[in-house]
C-alpha positions as CSV (number, residue, x, y, z in Angstrom):
1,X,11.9,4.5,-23.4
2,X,11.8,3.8,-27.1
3,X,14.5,6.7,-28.0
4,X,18.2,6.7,-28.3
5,X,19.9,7.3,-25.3
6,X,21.9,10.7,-24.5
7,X,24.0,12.8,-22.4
8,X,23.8,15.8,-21.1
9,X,26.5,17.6,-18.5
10,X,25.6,18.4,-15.2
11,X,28.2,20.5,-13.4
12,X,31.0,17.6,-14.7
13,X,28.7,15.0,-14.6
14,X,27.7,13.4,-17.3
15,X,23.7,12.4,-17.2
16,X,22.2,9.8,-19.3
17,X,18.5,10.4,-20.5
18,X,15.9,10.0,-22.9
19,X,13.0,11.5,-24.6
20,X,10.0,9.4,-26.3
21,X,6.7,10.7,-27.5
22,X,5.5,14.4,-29.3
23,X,2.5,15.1,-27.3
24,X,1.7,18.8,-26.7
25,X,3.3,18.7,-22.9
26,X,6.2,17.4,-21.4
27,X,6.3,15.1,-18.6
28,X,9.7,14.5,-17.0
29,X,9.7,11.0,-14.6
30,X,12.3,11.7,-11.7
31,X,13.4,8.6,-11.7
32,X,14.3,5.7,-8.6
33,X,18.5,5.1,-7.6
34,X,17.6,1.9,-8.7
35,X,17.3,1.9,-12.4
36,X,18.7,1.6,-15.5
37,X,17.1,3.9,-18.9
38,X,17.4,0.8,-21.6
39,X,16.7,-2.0,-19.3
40,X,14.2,-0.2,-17.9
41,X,11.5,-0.5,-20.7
42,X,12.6,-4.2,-21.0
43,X,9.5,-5.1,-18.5
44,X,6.5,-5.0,-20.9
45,X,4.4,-3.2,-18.1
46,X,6.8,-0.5,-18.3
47,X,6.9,-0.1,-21.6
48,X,3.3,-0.2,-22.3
49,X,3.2,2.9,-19.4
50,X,5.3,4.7,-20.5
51,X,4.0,4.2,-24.1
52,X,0.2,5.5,-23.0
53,X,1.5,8.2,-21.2
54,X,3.2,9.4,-24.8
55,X,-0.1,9.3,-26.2
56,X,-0.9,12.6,-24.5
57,X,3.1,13.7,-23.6
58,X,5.8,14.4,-24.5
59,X,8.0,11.8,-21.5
60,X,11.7,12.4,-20.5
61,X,13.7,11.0,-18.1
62,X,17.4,10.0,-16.7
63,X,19.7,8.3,-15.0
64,X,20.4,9.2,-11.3
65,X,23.7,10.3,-10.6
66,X,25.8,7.4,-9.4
67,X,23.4,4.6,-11.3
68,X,22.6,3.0,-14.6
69,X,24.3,4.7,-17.3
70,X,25.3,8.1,-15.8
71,X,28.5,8.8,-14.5
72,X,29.9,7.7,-10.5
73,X,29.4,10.0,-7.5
74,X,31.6,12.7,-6.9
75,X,30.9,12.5,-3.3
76,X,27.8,11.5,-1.6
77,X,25.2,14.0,-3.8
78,X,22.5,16.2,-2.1
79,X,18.8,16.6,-3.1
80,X,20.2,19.9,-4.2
81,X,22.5,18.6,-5.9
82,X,20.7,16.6,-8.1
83,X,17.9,19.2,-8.9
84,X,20.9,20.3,-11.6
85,X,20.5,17.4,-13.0
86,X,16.9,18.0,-13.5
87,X,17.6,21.2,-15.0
88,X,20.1,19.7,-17.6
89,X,18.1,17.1,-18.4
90,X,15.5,19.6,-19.3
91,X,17.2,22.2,-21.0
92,X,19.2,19.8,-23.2
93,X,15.6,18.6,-24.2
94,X,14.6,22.1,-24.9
95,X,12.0,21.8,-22.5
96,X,10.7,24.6,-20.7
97,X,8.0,23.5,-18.9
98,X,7.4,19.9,-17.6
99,X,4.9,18.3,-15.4
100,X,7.2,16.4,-12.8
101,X,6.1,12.4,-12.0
102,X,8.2,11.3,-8.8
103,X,8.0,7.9,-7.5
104,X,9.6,6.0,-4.5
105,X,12.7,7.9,-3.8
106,X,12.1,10.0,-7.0
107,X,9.4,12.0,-5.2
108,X,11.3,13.8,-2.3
109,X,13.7,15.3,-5.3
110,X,10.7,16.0,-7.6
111,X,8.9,17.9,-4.2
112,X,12.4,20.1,-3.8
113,X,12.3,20.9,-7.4
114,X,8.9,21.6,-7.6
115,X,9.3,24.3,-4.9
116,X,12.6,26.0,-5.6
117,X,11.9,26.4,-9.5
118,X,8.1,26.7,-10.2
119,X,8.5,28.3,-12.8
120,X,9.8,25.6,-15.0
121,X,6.6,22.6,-13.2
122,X,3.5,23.2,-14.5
123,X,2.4,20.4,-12.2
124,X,4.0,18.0,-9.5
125,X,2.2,14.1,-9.7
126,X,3.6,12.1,-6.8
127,X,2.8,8.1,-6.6
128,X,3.8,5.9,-4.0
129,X,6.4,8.0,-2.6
130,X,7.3,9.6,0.7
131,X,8.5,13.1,2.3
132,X,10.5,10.9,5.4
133,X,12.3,7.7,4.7
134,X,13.0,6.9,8.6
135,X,10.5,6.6,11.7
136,X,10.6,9.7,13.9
137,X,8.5,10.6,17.1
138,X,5.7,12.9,14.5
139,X,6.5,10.8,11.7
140,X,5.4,7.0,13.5
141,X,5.1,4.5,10.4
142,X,8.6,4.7,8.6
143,X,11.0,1.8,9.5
144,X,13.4,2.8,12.4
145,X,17.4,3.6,11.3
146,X,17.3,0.0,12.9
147,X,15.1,-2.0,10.4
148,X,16.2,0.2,7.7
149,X,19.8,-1.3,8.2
150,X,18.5,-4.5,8.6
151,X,16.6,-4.4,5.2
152,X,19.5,-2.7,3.6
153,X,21.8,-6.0,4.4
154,X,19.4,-7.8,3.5
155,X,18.7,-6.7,0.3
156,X,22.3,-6.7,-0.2
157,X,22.8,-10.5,0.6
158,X,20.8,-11.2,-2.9
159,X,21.8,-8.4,-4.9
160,X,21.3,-8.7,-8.5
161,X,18.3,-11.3,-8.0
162,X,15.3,-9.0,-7.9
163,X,14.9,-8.6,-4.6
164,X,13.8,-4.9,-4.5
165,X,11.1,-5.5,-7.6
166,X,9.9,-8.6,-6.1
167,X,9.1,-6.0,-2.6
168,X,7.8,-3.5,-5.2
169,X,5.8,-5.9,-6.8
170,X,4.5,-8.6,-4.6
171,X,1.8,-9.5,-7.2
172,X,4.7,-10.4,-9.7
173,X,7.4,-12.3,-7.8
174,X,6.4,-15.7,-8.8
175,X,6.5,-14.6,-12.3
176,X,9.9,-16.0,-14.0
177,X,10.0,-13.7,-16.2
178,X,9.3,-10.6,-14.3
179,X,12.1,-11.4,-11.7
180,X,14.8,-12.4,-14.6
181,X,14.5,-9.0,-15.7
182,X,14.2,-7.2,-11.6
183,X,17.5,-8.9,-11.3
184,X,19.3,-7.7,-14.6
185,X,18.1,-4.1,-13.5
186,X,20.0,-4.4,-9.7
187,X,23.0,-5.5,-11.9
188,X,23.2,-2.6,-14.3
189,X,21.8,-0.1,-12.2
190,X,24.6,-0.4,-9.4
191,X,27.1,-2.6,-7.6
192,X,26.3,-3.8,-4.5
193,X,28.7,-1.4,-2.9
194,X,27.5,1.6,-5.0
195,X,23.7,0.7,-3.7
196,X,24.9,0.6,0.1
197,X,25.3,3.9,-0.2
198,X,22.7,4.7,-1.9
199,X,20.7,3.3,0.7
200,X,22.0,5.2,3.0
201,X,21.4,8.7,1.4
202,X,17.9,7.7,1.0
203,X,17.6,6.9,4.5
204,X,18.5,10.3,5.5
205,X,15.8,12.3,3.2
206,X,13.4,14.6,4.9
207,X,12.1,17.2,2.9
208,X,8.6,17.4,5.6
209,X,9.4,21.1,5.6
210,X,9.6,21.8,1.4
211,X,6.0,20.7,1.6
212,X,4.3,23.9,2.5
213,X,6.1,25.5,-0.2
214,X,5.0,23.9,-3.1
215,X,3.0,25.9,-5.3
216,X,2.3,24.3,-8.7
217,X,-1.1,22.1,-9.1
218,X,-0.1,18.9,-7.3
219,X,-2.1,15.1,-7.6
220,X,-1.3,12.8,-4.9
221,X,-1.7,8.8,-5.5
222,X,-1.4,6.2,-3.3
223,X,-2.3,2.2,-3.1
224,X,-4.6,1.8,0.1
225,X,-3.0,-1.1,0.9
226,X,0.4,-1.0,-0.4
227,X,2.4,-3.5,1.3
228,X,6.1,-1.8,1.0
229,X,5.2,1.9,1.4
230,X,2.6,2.9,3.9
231,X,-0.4,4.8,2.5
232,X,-0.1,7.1,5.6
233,X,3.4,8.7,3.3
234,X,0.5,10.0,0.7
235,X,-1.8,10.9,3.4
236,X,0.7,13.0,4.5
237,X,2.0,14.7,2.0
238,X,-1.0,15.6,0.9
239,X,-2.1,17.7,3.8
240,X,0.7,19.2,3.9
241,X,0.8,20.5,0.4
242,X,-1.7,23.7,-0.3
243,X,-4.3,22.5,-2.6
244,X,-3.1,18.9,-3.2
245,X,-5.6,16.3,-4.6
246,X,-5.5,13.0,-3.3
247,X,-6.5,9.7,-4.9
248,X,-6.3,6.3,-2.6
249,X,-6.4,3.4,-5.5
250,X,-7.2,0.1,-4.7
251,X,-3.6,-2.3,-4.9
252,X,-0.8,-3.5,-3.2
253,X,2.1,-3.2,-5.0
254,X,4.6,-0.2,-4.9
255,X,5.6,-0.1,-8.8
256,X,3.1,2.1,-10.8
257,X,2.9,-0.6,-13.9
258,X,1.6,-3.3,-12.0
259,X,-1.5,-3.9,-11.1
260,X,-4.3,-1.8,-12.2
261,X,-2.0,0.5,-14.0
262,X,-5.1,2.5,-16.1
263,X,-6.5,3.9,-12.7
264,X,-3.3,5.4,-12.4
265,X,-3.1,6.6,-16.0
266,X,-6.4,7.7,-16.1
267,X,-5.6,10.1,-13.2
268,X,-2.7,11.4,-14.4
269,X,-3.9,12.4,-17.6
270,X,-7.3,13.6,-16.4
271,X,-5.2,16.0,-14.2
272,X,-2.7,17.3,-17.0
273,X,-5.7,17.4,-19.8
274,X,-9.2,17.4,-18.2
275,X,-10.0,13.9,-19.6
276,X,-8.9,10.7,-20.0
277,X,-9.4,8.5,-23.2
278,X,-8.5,4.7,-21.8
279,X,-7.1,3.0,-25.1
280,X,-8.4,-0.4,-25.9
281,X,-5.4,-2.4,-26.5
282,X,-5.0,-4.8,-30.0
283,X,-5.8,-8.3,-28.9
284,X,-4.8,-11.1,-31.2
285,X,-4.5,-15.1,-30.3
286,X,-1.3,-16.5,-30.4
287,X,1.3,-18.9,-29.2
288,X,3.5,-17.7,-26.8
289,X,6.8,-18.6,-26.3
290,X,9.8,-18.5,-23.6
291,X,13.2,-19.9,-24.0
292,X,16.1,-19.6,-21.3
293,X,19.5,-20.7,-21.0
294,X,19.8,-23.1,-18.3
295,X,22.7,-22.6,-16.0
296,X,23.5,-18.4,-17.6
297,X,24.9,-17.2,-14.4
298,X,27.5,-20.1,-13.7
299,X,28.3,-20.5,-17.3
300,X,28.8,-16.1,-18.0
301,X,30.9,-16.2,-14.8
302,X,32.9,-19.4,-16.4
303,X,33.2,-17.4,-19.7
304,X,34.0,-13.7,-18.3
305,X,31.9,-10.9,-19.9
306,X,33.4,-11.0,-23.6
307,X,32.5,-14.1,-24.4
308,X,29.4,-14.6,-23.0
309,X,28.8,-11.8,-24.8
310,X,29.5,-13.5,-27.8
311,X,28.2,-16.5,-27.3
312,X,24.5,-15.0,-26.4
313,X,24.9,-13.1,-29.4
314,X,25.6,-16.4,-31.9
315,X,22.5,-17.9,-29.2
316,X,20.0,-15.2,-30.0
317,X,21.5,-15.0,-33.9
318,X,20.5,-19.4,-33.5
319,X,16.7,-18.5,-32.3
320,X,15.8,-15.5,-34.4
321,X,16.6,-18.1,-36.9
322,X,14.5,-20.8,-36.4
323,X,11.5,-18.5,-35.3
324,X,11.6,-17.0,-38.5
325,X,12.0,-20.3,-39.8
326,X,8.6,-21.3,-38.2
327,X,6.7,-18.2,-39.3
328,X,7.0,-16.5,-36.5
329,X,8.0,-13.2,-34.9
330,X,10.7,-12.5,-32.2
331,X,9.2,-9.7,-30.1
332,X,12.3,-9.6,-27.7
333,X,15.4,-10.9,-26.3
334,X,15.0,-11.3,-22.3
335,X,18.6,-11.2,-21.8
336,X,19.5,-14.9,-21.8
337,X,16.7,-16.2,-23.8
338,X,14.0,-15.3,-26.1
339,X,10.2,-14.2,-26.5
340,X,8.1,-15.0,-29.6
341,X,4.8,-15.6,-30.6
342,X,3.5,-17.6,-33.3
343,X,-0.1,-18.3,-35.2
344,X,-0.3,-22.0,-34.1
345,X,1.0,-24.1,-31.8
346,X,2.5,-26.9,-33.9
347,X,4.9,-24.0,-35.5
348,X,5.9,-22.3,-32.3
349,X,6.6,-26.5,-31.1
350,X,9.2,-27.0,-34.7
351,X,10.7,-23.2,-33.6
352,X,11.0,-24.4,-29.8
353,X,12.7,-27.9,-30.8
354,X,14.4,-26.4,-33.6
355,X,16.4,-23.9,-30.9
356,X,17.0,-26.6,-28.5
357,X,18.9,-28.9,-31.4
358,X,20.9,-25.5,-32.7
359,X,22.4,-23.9,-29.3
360,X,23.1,-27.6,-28.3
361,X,26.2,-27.2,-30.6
362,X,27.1,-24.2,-28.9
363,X,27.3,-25.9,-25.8
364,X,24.1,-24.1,-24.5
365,X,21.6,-26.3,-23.1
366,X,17.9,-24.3,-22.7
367,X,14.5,-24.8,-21.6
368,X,11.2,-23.7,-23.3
369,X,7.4,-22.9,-22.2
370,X,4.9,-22.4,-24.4
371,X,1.2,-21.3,-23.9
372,X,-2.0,-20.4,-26.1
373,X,-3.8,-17.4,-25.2
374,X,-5.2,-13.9,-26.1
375,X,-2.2,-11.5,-26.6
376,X,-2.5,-7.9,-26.1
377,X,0.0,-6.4,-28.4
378,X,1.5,-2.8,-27.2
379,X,3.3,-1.4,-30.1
380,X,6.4,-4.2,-31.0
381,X,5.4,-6.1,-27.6
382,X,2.9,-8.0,-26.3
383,X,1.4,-8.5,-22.6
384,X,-1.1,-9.8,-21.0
385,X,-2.2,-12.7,-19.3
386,X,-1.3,-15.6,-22.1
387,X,2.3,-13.8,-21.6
388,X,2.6,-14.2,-18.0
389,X,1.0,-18.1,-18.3
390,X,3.7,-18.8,-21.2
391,X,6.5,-17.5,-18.7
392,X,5.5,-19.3,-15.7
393,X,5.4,-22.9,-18.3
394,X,8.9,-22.1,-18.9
395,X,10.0,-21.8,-15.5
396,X,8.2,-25.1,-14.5
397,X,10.4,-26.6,-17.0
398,X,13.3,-29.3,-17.1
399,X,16.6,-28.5,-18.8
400,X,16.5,-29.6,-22.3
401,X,12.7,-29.7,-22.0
402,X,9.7,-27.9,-24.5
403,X,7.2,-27.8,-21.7
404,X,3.6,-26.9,-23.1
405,X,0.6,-25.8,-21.4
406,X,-2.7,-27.6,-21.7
407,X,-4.3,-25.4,-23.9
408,X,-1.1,-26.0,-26.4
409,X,-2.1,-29.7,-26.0
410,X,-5.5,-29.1,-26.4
């Protein structure tokens, strides 16, 4: 989230989480199992979130028990369980009041806090979440225990691929990038092992009952037509809380950043401060440019973790290099490869060529996409459309290939 990460004990637990932003009001995001803090903000779309949301808060947020970068379970943990954490997480940020954002499995846990301690949530915003994970005979549209287990295996089967983002996200699976980084996400938040059973405690939430309970100013959002979570969850829940406001947005996908992620913004903050100021994002033009290491997963598993370690660090050492080199700027590393953008095309060509004939001596053989387009740029990062278009270039690419698209050309 743009701050150092830290710990905080729960019980003997430790719990990893962060704290980005000085607005006047705290907003705590109760997190998904299935997550990691650092790599997290990795996906530009999350990051530029998370950075609007800053603009009028004060955001925090952890690491689950059992995932990313706080400790193993002791035990499978209870909803109850984990509302400590909450509390730790907020006292250690010398917060005394928060607004609580739950999402996906974060929401059932942010709905239990939210009505045993309302006197630390000053309000409860639930997106795309849920109050039953399984089908019951009042509670029709869930998957049966039946489907569940056959998603759970099946999810499983290609853990560490993106599997879960690319359900969360339908409108960004064909995206190279986007899934590259899905996948690194399954890795570090969990093993595949660890996430069986984390699929299994979610399957057994039902907090139907904490519903009535809840008395802090609640806003309920859900995607009409939200193809991994029914939009009859947020219907739901929000007849069943007094008072709740409900917002159907327009959209498909599950994961707040994507899609029309202002509409979701806009509510949130028009809810916590009465208005909402959209912020007109810095567009420049620029070349865009992707490089990837062709072959990373056979060649780290070849290697062991040490010195693949290594030897991405002497690649990315290589690249920064020659993109400075070129006159231009290295806005990230995407794990095993780069992202840069440049003023013309014919530099961000001599960086592109220039990386290819460097890591070559490493033993590294790469492949580059490069685009031309209007860049939004969100603080160090950049998104937009050009980005997405540079990415995709890339992935159409051969080994050993600078693959540009036709407006490079042109």
């Amino acid at each position: 989230m743009g701050s150092a990460t830290r710990y905080t004990r729960s019980g003997d637990l430790h719990i990893a989480y962060q704290a980005a932003g000085d607005g006047g009001r705290d907003i705590l995001y109760v997190p998904t199992w299935v997550g990691q803090l650092e790599i997290l903000v990795e996906e530009p779309s999350i990051h530029a979130f998370i950075e609007r949301m800053c603009s009028f808060s004060r955001v925090l947020s952890f690491d689950r028990r059992g995932s990313g970068l706080s400790d193993p379970w002791q035990g499978a943990p209870t909803l109850e369980d984990q509302m400590d954490d909450i509390l730790a997480v907020m006292d250690a940020a010398g917060s005394e009041r928060a607004a609580l954002l739950g999402s996906l499995e974060g929401g059932p846990l942010a709905m239990l806090f939210a009505a045993t301690h309302p006197e630390r949530v000053s309000a409860l915003i639930l997106y795309a979440t849920f109050a039953r994970a399984t089908h019951h005979e009042d509670y029709s549209w869930p998957p049966t225990k039946a489907e569940r287990a056959e998603f759970t295996e099946a999810i499983l089967a290609q853990w560490g691929q993106g599997g879960i983002a690319s359900q969360l996200a339908p409108g960004r699976r064909d995206d190279p990038a986007f899934m590259e980084w899905a996948g690194r996400m399954e890795r570090y938040a969990a093993s595949p092992g660890t996430i069986r059973k984390i699929f299994e405690a979610i399957g057994e939430t039902d907090v139907r009952h904490v519903l009535p309970t809840i008395r802090v100013p609640t806003l309920v959002m859900h995607r009409r037509d939200d193809s991994m979570l029914m939009v009859e969850h947020g219907r739901y829940i929000a007849e069943h809380i007094p008072g709740a406001r409900y917002v159907e947005l327009e959209g498909t996908d599950s994961l707040f950043s994507v899609g029309d992620s202002e509409a979701i913004l806009g509510e949130i903050e028009e809810f916590l401060t009465g208005a909402r100021h959209a912020r007109e994002p810095d567009r420049v033009l620029a070349t865009v440019l992707f490089t990837d290491i062709v072959g990373s997963t056979e060649r780290a598993a070849e290697l062991g973790d040490s010195r693949w370690r290594a030897l991405l660090e002497r690649h990315d050492s290589l690249a920064r290099r020659e993109v400075e080199r070129h006159r231009g700027r290295t806005v990230k590393s995407t794990g095993d490869g780069i992202l840069a953008t440049f003023d013309g095309p014919a530099r961000a060509i001599g960086a592109a060529t220039s990386i290819e004939d460097a890591v070559r001596r490493l033993g590294i053989q790469i492949r580059a996409g490069l685009h031309t387009g209007e860049c939004e740029m969100i603080g160090d990062d950049v998104g937009g459309l050009a980005v997405h278009i540079g990415a995709r270039v890339m992935g159409a690419a051969a080994p050993g290939e600078v693959l540009v698209s036709s407006t490079v050309k042109d």
